[in-house]
C-alpha positions as CSV (number, residue, x, y, z in Angstrom):
1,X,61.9,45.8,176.1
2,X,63.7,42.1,176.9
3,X,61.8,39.8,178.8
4,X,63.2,38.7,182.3
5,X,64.4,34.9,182.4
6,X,62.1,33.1,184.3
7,X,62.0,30.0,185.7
8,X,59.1,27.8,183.8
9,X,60.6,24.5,183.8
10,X,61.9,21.8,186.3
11,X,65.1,22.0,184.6
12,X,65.6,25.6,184.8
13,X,64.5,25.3,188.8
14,X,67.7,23.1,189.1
15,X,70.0,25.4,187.3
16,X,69.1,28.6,189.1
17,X,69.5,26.2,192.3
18,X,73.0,25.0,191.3
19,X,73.8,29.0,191.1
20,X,72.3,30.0,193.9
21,X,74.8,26.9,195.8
22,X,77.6,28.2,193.4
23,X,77.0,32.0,194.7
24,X,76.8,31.1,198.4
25,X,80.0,28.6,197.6
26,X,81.6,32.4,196.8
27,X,80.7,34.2,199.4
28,X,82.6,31.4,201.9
29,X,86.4,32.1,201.8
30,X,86.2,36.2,202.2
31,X,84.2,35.4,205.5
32,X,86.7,33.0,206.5
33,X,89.6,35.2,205.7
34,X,88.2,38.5,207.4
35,X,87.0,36.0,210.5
36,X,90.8,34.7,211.0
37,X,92.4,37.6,210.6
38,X,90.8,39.1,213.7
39,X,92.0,38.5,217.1
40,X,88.8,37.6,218.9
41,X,90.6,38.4,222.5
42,X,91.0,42.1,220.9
43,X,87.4,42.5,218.9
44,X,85.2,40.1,220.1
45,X,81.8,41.4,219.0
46,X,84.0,41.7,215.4
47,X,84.7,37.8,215.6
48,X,80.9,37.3,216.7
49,X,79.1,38.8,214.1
50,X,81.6,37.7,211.0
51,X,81.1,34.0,212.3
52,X,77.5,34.1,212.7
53,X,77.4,35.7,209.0
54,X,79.9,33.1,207.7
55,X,77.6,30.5,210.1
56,X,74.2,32.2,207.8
57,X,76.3,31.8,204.2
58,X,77.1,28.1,205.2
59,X,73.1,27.5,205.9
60,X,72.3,29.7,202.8
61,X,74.4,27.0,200.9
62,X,73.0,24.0,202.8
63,X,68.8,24.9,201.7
64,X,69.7,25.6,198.3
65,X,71.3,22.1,197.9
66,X,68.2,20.8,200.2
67,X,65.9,22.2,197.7
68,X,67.8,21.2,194.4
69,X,67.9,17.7,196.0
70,X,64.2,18.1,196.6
71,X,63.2,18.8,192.9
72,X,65.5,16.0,191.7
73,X,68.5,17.9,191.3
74,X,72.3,16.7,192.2
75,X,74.1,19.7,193.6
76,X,77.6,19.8,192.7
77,X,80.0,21.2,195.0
78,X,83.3,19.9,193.7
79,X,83.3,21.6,189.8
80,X,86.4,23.9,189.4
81,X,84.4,26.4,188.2
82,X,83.6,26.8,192.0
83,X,87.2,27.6,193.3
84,X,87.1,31.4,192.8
85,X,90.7,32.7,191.5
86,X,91.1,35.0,194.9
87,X,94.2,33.7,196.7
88,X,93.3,30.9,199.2
């Protein structure tokens, strides 16, 4: 039976930090897309909830980098790896 990957080691702290800002990073644009195609005159508890998920995502994002920061880490938000290949 394979072990699960565990996280025993400062360095691997940062790394699974970094991917949890790189994951959050993802879940941004699909938010933003489904938020601003909505007429918020015609669906306004529709607009509510999508930009208090996409408001959730965006602080999500901000205690992971808080954290990797905190354990000596340097998030990186500008890698090209990060631009998803969805149109945007």
């Amino acid at each position: 039976m394979p072990r699960e990957p565990r996280i025993d080691t400062l360095d691997s702290l940062r790394e699974h930090l970094q991917w949890a800002i790189e994951l959050e990073h993802a879940t941004l644009p699909p938010y933003l897309c489904a938020l601003y195609s909505l007429d918020p005159e015609r669906n306004p508890e529709a607009t509510e909830v999508i930009g208090s998920v996409f408001a959730e995502e965006m602080l999500h994002l901000a205690l992971a980098a808080n954290l990797l920061n905190a354990v000596g880490g340097r998030p990186r938000l500008d890698i090209p790896e990060m631009l998803p290949p969805h149109p945007r």
